[in-house]
C-alpha positions, 0 to 999 in steps of 0.5 A, a space after each residue: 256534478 249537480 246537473 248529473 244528479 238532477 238527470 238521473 232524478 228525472 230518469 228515475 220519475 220518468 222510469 217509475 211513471 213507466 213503471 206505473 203505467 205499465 202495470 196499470 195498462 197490463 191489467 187494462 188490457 189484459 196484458 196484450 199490447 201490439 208489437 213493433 211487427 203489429 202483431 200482438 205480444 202478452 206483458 204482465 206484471 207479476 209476482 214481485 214489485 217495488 213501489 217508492 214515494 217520498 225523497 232524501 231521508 223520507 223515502 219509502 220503499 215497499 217490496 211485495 212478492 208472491 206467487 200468484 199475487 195479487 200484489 195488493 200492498 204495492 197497489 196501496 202503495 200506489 193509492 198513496 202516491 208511491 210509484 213503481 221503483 222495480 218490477 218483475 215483467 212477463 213477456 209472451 208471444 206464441 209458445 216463447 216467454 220471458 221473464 226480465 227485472 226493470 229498475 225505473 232508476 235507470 231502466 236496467 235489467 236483470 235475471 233476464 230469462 229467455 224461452 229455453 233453447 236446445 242446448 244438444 247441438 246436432 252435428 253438423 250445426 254451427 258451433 254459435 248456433 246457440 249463443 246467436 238464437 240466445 242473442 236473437 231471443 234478447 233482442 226480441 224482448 228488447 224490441 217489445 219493451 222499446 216499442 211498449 216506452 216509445 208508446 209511453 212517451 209519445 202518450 206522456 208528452 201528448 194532451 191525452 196524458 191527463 185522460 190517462 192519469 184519470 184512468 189510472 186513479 180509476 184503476 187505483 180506485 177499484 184496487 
């Protein structure tokens, strides 16, 4: 039991570290990051984010949400050392967009919203013809958000994740 508790606190750091990193390398990169297909995708983090720091009966959350916003509280969070704990993301590529909630305790999704898909089937069209483009824009988010922690995670376990700290507590700083 105890051993099951200990992983999951380890995939909520990790998940708040990813977090983190995310906002920070979509503002450092004007939220384009390559693709899995090498071609380039927007990731933005926005209008709503919830930072938390501390442990057991100490632990701290702050939810801060606008549209439009800057989100400057959860930035100060940050300064204190709190960590992205959930936040709204904003996928796109070309005229598609998506919109996805991610928890950093264990990496779940919610109010996932796919670009619209026409919902007046032609005749003729097959009857599965919208729930499979659904599926398929899913799995087109998905595969950006893979590629986007599989990059993490190489950088997180290399030598140069000391250099990206040190540009995060610059970004920070700036904040």
């Amino acid at each position: 039991m105890e051993d099951a508790y200990i992983g999951q606190a380890q995939d909520a750091a990790l998940g708040r570290e990813f977090l983190t990193w995310l906002w920070f390398k979509s503002e450092e990169k004007n939220g384009m990051f390559p693709g899995p297909d090498n071609l380039d995708f927007a990731l933005y983090v926005e209008q709503r984010v919830s930072v938390q720091g501390g442990e057991g009966e100490s632990l701290e959350t702050a939810t801060v949400s606008g549209r439009m916003s800057e989100l400057r509280e959860a930035r100060l969070g940050l300064t204190t050392g709190k960590k992205v704990s959930r936040a709204l993301l904003r996928l796109e590529r070309d005229a598609e967009a998506w919109q996805v909630t991610v928890k950093a305790e264990d990496f779940s999704l919610s109010g996932f919203k796919t670009p619209k898909v026409e919902t007046k089937p032609e005749e003729g069209d097959d009857p599965d013809a919208l729930f499979l483009e659904r599926i398929f824009l899913l799995e087109k988010a998905l595969g950006f958000l893979d590629h986007v922690f599989a990059g993490f995670v190489r950088l997180r376990l290399s030598p140069q994740w000391a250099e990206e700290c040190a540009a995060i507590r610059v970004w920070l700083a700036k904040s």
